[in-house]
C-alpha positions as CSV (number, residue, x, y, z in Angstrom):
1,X,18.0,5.4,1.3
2,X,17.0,6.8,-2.2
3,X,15.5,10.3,-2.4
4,X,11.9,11.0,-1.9
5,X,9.5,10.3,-5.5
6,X,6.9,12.6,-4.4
7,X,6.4,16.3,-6.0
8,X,4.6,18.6,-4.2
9,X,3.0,20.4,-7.3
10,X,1.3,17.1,-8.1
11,X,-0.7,16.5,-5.6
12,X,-1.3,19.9,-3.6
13,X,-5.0,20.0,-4.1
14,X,-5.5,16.5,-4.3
15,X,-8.0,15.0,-1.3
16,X,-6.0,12.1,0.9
17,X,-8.5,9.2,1.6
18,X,-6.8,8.2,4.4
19,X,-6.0,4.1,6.2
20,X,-5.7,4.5,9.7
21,X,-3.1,1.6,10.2
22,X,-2.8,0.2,14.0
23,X,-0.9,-2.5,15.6
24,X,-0.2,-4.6,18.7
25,X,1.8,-7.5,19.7
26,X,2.6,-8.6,22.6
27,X,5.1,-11.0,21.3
28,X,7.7,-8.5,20.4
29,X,7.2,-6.4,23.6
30,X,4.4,-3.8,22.8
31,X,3.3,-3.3,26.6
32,X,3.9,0.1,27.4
33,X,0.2,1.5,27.5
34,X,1.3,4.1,24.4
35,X,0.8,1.3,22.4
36,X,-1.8,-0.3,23.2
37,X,-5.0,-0.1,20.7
38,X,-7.0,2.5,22.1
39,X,-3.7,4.9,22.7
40,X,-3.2,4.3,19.3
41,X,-6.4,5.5,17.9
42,X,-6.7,8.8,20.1
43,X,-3.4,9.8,19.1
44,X,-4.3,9.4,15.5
45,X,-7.5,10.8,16.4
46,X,-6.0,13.9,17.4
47,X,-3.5,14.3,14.5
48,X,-6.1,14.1,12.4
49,X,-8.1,17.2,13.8
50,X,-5.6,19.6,12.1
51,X,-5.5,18.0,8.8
52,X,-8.1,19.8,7.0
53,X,-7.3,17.7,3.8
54,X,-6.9,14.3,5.2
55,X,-10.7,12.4,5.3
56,X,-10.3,8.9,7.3
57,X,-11.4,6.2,5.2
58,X,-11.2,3.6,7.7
59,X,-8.9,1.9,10.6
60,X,-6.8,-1.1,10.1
61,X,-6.7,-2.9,13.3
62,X,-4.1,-6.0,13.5
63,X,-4.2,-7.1,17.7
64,X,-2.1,-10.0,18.3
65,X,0.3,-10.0,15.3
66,X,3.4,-9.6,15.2
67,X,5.4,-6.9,13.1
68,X,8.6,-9.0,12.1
69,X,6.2,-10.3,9.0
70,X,3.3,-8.2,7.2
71,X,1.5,-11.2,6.6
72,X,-1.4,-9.6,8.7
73,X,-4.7,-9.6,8.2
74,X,-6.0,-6.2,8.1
75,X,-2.5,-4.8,6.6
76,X,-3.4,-7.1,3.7
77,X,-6.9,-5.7,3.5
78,X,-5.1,-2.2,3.4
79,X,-2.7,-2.8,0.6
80,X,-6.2,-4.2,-1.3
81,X,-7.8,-1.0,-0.9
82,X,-4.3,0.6,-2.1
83,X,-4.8,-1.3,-5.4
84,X,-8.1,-0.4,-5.6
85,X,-7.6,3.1,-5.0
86,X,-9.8,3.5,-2.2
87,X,-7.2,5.5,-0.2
88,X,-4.1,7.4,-0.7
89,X,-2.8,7.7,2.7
90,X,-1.3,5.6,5.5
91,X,-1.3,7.0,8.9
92,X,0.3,5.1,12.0
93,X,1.3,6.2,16.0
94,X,5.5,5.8,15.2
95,X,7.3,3.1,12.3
96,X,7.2,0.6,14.7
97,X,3.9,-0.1,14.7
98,X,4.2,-0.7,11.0
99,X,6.7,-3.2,11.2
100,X,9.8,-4.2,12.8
101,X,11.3,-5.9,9.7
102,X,14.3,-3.5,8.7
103,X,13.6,-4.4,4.9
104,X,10.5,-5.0,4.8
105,X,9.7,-1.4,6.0
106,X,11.9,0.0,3.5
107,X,11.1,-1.6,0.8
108,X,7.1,-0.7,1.1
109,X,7.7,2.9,2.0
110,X,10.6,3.6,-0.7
111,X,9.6,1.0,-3.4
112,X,5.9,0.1,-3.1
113,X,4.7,3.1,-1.6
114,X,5.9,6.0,-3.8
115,X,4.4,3.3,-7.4
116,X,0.8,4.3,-6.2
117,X,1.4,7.9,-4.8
118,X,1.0,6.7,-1.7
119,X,1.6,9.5,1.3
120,X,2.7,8.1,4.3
121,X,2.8,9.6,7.5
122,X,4.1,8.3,11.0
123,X,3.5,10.7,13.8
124,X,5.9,10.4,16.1
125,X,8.8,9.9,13.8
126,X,7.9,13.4,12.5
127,X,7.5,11.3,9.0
128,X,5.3,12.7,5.8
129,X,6.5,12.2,2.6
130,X,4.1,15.3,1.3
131,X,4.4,18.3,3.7
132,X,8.3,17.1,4.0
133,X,9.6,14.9,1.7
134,X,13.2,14.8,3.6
135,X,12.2,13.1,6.2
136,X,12.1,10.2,4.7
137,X,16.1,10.7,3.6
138,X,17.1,11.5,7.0
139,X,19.6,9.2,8.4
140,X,17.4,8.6,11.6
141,X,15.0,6.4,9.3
142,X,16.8,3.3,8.5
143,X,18.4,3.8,11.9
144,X,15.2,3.6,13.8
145,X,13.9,0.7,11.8
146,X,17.2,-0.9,12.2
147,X,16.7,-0.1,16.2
148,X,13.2,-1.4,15.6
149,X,13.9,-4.6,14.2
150,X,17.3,-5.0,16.9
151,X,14.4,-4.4,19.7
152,X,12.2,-7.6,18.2
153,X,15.1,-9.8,17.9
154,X,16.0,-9.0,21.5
155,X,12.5,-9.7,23.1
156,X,12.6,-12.6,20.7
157,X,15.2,-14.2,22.6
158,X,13.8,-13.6,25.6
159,X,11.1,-14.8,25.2
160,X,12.4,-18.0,24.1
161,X,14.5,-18.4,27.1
162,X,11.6,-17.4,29.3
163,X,9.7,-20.2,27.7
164,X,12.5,-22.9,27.8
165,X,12.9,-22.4,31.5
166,X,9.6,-22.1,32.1
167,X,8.7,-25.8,30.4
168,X,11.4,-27.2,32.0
169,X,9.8,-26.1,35.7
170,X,7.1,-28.0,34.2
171,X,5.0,-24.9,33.5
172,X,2.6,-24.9,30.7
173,X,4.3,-22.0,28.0
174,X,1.9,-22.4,25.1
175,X,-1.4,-20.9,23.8
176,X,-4.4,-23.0,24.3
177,X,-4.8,-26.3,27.2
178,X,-4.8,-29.8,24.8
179,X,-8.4,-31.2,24.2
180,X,-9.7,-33.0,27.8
181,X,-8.1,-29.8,29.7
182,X,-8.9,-26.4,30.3
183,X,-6.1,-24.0,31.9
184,X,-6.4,-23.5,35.5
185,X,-7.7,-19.9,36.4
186,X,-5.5,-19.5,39.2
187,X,-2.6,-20.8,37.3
188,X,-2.2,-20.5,33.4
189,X,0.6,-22.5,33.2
190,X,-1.5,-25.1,34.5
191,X,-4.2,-27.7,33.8
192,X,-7.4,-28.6,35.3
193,X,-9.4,-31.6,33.9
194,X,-12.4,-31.0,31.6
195,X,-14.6,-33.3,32.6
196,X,-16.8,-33.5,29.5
197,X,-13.8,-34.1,27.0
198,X,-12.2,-36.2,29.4
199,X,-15.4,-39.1,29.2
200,X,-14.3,-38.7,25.5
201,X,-10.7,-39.3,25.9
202,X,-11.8,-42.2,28.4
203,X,-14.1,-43.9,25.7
204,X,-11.7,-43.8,23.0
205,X,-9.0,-45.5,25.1
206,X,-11.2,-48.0,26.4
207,X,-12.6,-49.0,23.0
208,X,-9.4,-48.8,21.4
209,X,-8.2,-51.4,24.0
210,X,-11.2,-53.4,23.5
211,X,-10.2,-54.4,20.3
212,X,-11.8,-51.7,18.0
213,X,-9.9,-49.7,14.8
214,X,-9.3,-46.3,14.2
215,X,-12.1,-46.0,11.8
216,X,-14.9,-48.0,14.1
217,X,-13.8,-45.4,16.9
218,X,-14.3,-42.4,14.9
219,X,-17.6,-43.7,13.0
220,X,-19.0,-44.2,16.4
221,X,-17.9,-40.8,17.4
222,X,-19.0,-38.5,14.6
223,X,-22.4,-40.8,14.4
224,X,-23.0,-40.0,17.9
225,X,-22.7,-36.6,17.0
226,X,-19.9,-35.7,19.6
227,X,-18.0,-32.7,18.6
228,X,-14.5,-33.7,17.6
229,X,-11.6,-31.4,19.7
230,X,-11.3,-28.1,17.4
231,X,-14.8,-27.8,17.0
232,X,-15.1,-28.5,20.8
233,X,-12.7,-26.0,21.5
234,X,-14.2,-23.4,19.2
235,X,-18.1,-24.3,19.5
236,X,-18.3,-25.3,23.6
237,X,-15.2,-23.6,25.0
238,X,-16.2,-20.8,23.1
239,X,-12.0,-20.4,22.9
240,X,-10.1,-18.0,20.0
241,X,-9.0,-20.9,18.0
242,X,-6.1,-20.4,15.2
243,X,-6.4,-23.7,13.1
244,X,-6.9,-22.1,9.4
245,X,-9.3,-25.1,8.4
246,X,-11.5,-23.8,11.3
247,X,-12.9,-21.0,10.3
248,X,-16.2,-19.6,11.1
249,X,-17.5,-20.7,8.3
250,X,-16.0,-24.6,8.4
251,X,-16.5,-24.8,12.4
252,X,-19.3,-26.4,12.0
253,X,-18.9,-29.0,9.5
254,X,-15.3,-30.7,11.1
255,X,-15.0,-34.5,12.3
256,X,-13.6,-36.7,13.9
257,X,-10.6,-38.3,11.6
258,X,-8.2,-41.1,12.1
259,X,-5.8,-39.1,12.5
260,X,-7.1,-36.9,15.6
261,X,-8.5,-40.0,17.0
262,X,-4.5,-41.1,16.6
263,X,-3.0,-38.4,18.3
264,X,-5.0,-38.8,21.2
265,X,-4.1,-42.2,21.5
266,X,-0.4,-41.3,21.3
267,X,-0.8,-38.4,23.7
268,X,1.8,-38.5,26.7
269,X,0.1,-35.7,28.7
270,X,-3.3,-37.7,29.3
271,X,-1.3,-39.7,31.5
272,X,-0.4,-36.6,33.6
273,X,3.0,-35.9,31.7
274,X,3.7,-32.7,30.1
275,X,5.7,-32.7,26.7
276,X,6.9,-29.0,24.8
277,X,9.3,-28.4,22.7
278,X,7.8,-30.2,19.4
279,X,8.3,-27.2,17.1
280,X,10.0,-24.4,17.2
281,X,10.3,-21.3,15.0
282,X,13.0,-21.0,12.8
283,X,14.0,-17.3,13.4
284,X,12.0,-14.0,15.2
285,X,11.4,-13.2,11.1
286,X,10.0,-16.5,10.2
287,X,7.7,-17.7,11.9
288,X,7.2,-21.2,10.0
289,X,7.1,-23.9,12.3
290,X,9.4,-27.1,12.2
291,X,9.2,-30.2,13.7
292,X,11.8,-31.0,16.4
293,X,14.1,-34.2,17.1
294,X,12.7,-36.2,20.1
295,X,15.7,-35.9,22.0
296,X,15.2,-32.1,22.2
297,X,11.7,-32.4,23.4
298,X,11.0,-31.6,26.7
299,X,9.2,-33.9,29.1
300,X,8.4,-33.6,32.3
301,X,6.5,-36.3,34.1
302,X,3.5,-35.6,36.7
303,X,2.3,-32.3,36.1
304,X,-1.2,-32.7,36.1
305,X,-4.2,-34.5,37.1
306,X,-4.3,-37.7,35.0
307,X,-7.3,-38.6,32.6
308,X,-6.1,-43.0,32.0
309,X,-3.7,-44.3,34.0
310,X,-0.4,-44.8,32.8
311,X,-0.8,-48.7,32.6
312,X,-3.6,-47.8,30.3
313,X,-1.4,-45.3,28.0
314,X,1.4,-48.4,27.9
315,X,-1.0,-51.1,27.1
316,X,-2.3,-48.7,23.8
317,X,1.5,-48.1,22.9
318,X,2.3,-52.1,22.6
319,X,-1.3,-52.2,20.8
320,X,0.0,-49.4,18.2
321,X,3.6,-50.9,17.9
322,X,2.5,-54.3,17.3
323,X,-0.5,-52.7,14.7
324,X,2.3,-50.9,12.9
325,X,4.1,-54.7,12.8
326,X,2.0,-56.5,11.6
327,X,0.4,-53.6,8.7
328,X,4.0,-53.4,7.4
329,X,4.6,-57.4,6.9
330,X,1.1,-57.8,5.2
331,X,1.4,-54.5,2.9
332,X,3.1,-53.8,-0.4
333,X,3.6,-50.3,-1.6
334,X,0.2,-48.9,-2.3
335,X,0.1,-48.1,-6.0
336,X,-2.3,-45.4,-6.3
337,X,-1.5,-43.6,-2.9
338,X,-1.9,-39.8,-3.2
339,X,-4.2,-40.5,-6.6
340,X,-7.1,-42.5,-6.1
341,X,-10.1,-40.7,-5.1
342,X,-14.1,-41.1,-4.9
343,X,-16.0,-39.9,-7.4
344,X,-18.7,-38.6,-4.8
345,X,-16.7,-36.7,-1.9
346,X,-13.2,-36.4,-4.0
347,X,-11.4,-37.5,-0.6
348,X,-9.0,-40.5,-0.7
349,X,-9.5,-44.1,-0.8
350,X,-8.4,-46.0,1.5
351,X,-7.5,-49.9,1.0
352,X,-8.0,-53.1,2.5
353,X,-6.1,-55.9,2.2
354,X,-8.1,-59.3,1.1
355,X,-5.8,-62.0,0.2
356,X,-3.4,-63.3,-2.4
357,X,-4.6,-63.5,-6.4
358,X,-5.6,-67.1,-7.6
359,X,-4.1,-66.0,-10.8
360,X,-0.8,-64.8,-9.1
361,X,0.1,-65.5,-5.5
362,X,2.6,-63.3,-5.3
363,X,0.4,-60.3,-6.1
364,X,-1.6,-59.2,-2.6
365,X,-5.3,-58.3,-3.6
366,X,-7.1,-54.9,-2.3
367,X,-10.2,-53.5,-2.3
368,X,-10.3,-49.2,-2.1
369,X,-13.1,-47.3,0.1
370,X,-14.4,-44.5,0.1
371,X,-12.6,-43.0,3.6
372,X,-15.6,-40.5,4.2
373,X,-17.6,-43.5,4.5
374,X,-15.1,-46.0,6.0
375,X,-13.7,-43.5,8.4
376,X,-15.5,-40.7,8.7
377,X,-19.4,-41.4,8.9
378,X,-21.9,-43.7,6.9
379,X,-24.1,-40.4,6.7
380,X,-20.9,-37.9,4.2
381,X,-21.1,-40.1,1.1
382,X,-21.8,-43.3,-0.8
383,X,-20.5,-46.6,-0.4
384,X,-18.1,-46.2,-3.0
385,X,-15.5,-50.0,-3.4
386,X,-13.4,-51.1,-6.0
387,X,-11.4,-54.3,-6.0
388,X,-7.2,-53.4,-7.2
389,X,-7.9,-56.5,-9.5
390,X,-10.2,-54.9,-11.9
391,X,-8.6,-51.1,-10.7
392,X,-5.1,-52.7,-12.2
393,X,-6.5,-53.2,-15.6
394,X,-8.2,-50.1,-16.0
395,X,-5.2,-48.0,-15.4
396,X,-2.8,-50.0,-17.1
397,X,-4.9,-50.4,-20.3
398,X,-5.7,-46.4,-20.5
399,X,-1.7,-45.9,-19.4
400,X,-1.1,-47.4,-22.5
401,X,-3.2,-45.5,-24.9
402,X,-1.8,-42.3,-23.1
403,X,1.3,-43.4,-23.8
404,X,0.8,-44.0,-27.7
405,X,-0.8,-40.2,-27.5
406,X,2.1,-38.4,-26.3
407,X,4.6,-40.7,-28.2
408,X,2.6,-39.7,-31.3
409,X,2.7,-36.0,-30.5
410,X,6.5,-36.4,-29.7
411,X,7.2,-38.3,-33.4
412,X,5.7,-35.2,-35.2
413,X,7.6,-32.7,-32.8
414,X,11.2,-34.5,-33.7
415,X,9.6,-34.3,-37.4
416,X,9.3,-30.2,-37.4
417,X,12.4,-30.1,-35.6
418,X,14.7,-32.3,-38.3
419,X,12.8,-30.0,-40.8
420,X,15.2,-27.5,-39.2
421,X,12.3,-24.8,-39.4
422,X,14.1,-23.2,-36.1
423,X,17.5,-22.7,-38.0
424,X,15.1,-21.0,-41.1
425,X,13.3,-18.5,-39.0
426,X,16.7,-17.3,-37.0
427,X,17.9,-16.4,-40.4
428,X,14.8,-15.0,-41.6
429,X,14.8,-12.7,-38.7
430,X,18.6,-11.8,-39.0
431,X,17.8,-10.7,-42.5
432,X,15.0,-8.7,-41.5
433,X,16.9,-7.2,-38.6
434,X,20.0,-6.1,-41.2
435,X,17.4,-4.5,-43.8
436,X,15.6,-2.5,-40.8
437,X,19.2,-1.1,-39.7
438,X,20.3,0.0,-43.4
439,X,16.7,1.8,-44.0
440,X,17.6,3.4,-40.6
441,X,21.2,4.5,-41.5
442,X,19.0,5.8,-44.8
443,X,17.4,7.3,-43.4
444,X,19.7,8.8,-41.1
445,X,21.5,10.2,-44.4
446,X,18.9,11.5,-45.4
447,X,18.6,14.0,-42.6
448,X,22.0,14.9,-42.5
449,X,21.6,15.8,-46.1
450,X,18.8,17.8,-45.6
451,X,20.3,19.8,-42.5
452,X,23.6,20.4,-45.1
453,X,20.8,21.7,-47.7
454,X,22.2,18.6,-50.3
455,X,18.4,18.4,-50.6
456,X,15.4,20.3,-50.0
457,X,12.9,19.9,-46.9
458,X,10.4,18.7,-49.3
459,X,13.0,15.7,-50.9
460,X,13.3,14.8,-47.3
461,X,9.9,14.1,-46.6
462,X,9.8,11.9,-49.4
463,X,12.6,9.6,-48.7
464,X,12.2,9.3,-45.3
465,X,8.2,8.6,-45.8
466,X,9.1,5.6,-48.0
467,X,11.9,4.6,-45.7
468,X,9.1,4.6,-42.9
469,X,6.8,2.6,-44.8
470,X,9.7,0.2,-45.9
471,X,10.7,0.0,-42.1
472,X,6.7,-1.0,-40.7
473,X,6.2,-3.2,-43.6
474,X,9.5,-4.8,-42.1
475,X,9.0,-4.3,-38.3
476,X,5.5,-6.2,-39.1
477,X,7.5,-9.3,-41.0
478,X,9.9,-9.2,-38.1
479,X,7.3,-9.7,-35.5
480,X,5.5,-12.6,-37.4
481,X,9.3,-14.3,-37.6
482,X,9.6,-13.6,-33.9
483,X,6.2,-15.4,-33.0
484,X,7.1,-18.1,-35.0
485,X,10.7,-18.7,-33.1
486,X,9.1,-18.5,-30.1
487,X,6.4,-20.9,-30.8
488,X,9.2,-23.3,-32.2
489,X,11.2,-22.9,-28.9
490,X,8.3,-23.4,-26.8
491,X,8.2,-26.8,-28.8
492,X,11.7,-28.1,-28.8
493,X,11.9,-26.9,-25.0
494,X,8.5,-28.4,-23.9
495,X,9.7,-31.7,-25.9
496,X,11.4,-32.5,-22.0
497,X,7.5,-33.3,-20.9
498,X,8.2,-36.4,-23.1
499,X,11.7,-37.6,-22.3
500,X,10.7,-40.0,-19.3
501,X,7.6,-41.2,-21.4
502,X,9.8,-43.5,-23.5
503,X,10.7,-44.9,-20.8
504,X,7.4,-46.7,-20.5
505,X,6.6,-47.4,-24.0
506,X,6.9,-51.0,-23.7
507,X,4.9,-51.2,-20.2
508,X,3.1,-54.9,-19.4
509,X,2.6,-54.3,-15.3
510,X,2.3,-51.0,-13.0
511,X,4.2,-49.5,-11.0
512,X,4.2,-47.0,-7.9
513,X,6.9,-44.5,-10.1
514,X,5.0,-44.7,-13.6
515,X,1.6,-43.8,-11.7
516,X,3.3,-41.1,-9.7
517,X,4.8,-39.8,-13.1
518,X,2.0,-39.9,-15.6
519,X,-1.2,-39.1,-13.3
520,X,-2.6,-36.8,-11.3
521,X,-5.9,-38.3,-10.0
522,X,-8.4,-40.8,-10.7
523,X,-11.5,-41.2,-9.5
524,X,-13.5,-43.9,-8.9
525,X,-17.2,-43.8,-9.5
526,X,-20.1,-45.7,-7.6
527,X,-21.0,-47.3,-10.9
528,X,-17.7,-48.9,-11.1
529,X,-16.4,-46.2,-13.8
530,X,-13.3,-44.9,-13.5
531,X,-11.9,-40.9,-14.5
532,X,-8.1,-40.6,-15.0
533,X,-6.7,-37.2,-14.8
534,X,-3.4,-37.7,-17.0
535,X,-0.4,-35.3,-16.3
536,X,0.8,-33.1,-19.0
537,X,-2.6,-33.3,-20.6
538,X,-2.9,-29.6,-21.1
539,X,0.4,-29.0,-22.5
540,X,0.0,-32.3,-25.1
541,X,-3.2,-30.6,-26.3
542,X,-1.7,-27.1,-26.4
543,X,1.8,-28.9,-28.2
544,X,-0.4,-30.6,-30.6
545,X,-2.1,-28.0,-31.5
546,X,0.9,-26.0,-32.1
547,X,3.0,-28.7,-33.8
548,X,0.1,-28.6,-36.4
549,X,0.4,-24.9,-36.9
550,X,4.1,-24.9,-37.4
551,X,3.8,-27.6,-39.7
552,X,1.4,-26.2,-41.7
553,X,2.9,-22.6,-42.3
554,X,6.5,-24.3,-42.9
């Protein structure tokens, strides 16, 4: 560990505004009842009773995270108030309650730290960087935030193996019950039917066996008003739930989609089967989820009370292979998938196949909706179509007028590049950098002449004044030369946006990879206008613009 940045001299009558940092997680094994949050605060409490010149600004509370990654949300609003200046000091029980990230640690309270003046102070490490700056070079640092992060890693794996035997008992190891079930108060690793969510879970599988679509089921669910399973879980269960798209805020205003209606339908454990194992993290550091392979999921049949029987949940698997079937013989690839929007609610279009073209049978036709409207509910937007006949000629016909831009743009880039204006200005600037270094060995002379008494103080001024004057009036040349290069790199290097465009310069029909290569979105309006959102439409604007320049001052 480097040594200590702080000087004592600077700061000893300076007032610490102090952040009162606290943490507990009992996912890397904070249980002892020292650590807990109110232990925490009274031992803080107390430390800060002798501090005359310590003033607590406020307390940073993070329960429930975990200390392997700072990406906490109150340790977040602490390093904001660190920018802003609002406090000076960090104050926490022992290092382990700031983190148990070995480098992490380090690097905040030996590089991040000591760039804002920052004093930090961990009580039962005997740590302050003011009164004793040392203890931050101690030996016993690193190793106790090495012994720290060893700890975390250890209940880490525990856990994990706790977990893993656990599911395969055919105990539930994970946060919150999936919609339709609440956990059983007698037996958290077990579920109890909700009966509300379940007459939910009932009616979607009886409709979707009746014969009706994804998007029927869910416009008859958010219609009906009947709260879709994060908002039920947040709103009615009154449960701590973690989805980021449900925040307070958002609660209020989420749907039913295709997609949840989906999972339900595909959901093993409403049959009375219990199936972990999906994800897993990849290490105790990150904590980024990733999908598993089936084969290492773990099922366990008969764990629970069962909402639909299990010839019910085979019946709606046939019904979702043979859907799949028979949507991939009719389809081709979708075009303007990931791009075509309404001009209303900005969410995606969705398409519809209608039949084959007069003009071409071997072309399938489409029409695009609005998948608020389609999907979602008749009440969130417009009814917004348009057929891929007359979407097809729109696109193509402005594809091609983008096209002539940027290969217009690109013809008078190559022409200020043959100039060979690049090869000028490097020469321009070498001869300015070889002047400025013999006016500086001038002046150099000079001085050494002076010092010798070859000339006089007052001769000295004079030369080296009008070797100054001749070295600004160069050092300003050399600085419009080094513009200028720049700018004429940034144009032969930015001539890669059109490489690919050429490519297409003879274009007659569309396809999926020219869309995906020259657009962003477009958006279809309910008035049967169309807005295309071209890529590299910025940079063509800002190239033009700059070719012009070049050429003009060549």
């Amino acid at each position: 560990m480097g040594k200590s940045r702080y000087k004592s001299n600077e700061i000893t009558k300076k007032k610490f505004n102090c952040a009162a940092y606290i943490r507990l997680s009992q996912e890397d094994g904070d249980k002892e009842e020292s650590n807990s949050v109110t232990s925490q605060r009274e031992i803080i409490d107390y430390y800060l009773k002798n501090e005359s010149d310590i003033e607590l600004y406020d307390y940073y509370i993070d329960d429930g995270f975990t200390g392997t990654d700072f990406k906490r949300p109150s340790f977040q609003r602490m390093l904001d108030d660190i920018q802003k200046g609002s406090i000076n000091t960090i104050i926490v029980k022992d290092l382990s309650r700031f983190g148990r990230n070995y480098i992490e640690v380090g690097n905040f309270i030996e590089q991040v730290f000591p760039q804002y003046k920052i004093r930090f102070i961990s009580i039962s490490d005997k740590i302050d960087n003011f009164k004793n700056p040392e203890s931050l070079n101690s030996m016993i640092f690193p190793f106790k935030n090495m012994i720290n992060e060893e700890y975390c890693r250890d209940i880490s794996r525990k856990i994990r193996s706790v977990k893993l035997i656990g599911a395969k008992k055919g105990n539930f190891m994970q946060g919150l019950a999936p919609y339709g079930y609440i956990k059983n108060p007698e037996d958290k690793h077990k579920f109890i039917i909700d009966d509300e969510a379940a007459k939910i879970i009932k009616l979607i599988y009886k409709k979707f066996i009746d014969g009706e679509g994804y998007g029927a089921i869910v416009r008859y669910l958010n219609d009906n008003d009947i709260y879709c399973p994060s908002r039920y879980k947040k709103e009615v269960q009154n449960l701590k739930y973690g989805n980021p798209s449900c925040t307070e805020e958002t609660i209020s205003n989420k749907k039913w989609t295709i997609q949840s209606v989906k999972s339900i339908l595909e959901n093993q454990v409403y049959c009375g089967d219990l199936i972990q194992g999906k994800q897993k993290c990849l290490s105790h550091k990150n904590h980024k989820s990733i999908r598993t392979d089936k084969e290492e999921w773990i099922i366990v049949e008969n764990t629970h009370d069962a909402i639909i029987t299990r010839e019910e949940f085979k019946k709606v698997q046939k019904i979702l292979e043979e859907k799949q079937y028979t949507g991939a013989i009719k389809s081709q690839p979708n075009l303007y998938a990931g791009h075509l929007k309404c001009g209303k609610c900005k969410k995606f279009m969705i398409r519809k196949y209608t039949g084959h073209r007069r003009s071409n049978p071997e072309i399938m036709n489409y029409n695009y909706y609005c998948s608020t409207y389609t999907n979602i509910s008749r009440n969130e937007c417009i009814k917004n179509m348009i057929r891929s006949e007359n979407l097809d000629k729109i696109v193509l016909k402005a594809i091609k007028h983008q096209i002539k831009l940027y290969l217009k743009a690109d013809k008078l880039i190559d022409e200020i590049i043959n100039q060979g204006t690049d090869n000028d200005t490097k020469a321009t600037i070498e001869r300015i950098e070889k002047e400025m270094k013999e006016k500086r060995k001038i002046k150099q002379k000079f001085y050494e002449d002076w010092k010798l008494g070859i000339i006089t103080k007052e001769e000295y001024m004079k030369y080296v004044n009008g070797a100054e004057k001749t070295i600004n009036i160069l050092n300003d040349r050399y600085k419009k030369y080094s513009e200028k290069l720049e700018e004429e790199e940034k144009l032969n290097d930015n001539k890669e946006i059109f490489k690919n465009i050429k490519e297409y310069e003879n274009i007659k029909t569309l396809n999926k990879k020219l869309i995906d290569d020259l657009i962003n979105n477009i958006y279809s309006n309910e008035d049967g206008t169309i807005e295309i959102e071209f890529k590299y439409q910025d940079e063509y604007k800002k190239l033009l613009k700059l070719a012009k320049k070049i050429k003009k001052n060549t």
